[in-house]
N, C-alpha and C positions, 0 to 999 in steps of 0.2 A: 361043400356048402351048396345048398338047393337056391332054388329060384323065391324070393318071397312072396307068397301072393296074397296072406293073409293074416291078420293080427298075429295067429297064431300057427303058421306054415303049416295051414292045411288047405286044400283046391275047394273053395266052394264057386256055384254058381258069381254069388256078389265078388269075390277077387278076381274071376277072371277077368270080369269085364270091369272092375277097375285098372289093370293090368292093360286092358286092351282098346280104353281108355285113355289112358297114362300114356300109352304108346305111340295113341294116333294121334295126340296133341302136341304130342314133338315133334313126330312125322311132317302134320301140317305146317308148324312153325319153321320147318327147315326147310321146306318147300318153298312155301313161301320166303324166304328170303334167302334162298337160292345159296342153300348152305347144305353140306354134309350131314346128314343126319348122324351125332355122334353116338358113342357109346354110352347107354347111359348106364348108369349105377341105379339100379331098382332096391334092392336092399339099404336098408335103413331106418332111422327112428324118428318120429314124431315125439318134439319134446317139450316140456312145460316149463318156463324156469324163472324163478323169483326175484327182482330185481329190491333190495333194500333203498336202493336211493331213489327209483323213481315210484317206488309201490303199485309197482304193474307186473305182468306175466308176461313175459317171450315166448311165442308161439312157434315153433323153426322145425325144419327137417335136415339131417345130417344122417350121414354115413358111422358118425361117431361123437353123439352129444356129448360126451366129457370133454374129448381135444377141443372142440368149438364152444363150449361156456369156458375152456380156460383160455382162447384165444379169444374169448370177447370179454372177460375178466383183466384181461391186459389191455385190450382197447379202451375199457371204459374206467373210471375214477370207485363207481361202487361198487357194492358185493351181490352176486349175481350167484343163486343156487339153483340146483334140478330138482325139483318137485316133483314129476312122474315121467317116465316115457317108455312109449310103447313100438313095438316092429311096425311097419305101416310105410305105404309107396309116397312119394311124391304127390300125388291129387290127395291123398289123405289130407295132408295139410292143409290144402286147399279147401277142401270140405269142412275142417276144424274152422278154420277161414273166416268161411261164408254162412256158418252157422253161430258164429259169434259175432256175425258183424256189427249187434247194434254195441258190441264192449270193446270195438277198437279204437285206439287212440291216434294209431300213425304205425305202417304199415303190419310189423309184424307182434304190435304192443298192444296186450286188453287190457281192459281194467279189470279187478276178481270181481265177479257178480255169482249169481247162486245157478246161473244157466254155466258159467265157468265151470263153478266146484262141484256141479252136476254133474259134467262132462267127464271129468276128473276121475268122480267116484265110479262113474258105470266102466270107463275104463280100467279100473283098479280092481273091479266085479268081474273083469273079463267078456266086458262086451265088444262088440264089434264098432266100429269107428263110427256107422250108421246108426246103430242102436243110441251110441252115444252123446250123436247130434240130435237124435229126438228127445234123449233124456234131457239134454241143454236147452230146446224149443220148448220141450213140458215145465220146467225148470219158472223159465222165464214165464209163460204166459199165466204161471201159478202169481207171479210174484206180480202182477199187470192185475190180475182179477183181485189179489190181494190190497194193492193199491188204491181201486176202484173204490171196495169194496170199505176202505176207511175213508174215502171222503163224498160218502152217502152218508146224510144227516140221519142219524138215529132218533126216532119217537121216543118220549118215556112211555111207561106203562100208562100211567094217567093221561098224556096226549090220546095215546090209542084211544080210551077208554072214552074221551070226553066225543072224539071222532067219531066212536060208535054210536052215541045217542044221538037222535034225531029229531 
């Protein structure tokens, strides 16, 4: 089994330096507190998953999203499904993260919005985790202009028309 470095375990430009990224943010953190920098586990999945009772999305990284939604399926009282996930490092997450921030509720809980199920889809399209989170920022600032753009008072035609004479 190779090394992950990208959605789709192949070496681009962008995974290395997430990769090299990923790496030196442990580095530093272990440094800084004057710790072993451990072994880390690179490989693994970015996962999405459905909570029935609180009607929110789990945002998580794991080495194996099935063993950990059934060991959070036993922590928790409701029912809790995986909805997509994809190969992707640890800062992925992160990135999924920081580009949904305005749909988190408490830490790793969004609410679905259409910048979510944007995210979702282009991943499902086999975009890249970057690609992703723009598809999520385009998503959203569709759905803000959208907004907007219903609570600008509309003229009737005859307003216009009476505006026009002079």
């Amino acid at each position: 089994m190779g090394l992950l470095v990208g959605p789709r375990d192949h070496v681009t430009p962008e995974s290395l330096e997430r990769l090299a990224f990923a790496l030196s943010e442990i580095a530093m953190e272990h440094r800084a507190n004057h710790m072993p920098t451990p072994k880390v586990k690179l490989e693994g999945f970015v996962y999405f998953a459905w909570s029935d009772t609180e009607k929110l999305v789990k945002i998580g990284w794991s080495g194996n999203p099935e063993v950990r939604l059934r060991d959070f399926k036993t922590a928790t009282a409701g029912s809790v499904r995986l909805v997509y996930q994809t190969k992707a490092l640890r800062v992925d997450e992160r990135r999924i993260h920081a580009a949904l921030k305005r749909d988190r509720t408490s830490g790793e809980w969004f609410r679905p919005s259409d910048a979510l199920t944007a995210m979702i889809r282009a991943l499902e399209a086999g975009a890249s985790i970057k690609d992703a989170c723009e598809a999520a920022e385009e998503a959203r600032l569709r759905g803000e202009i959208s907004a907007i753009a219903r609570e600008i008072p509309h003229k009737s035609k005859s307003q216009d028309a009476k505006t026009l004479k002079v």
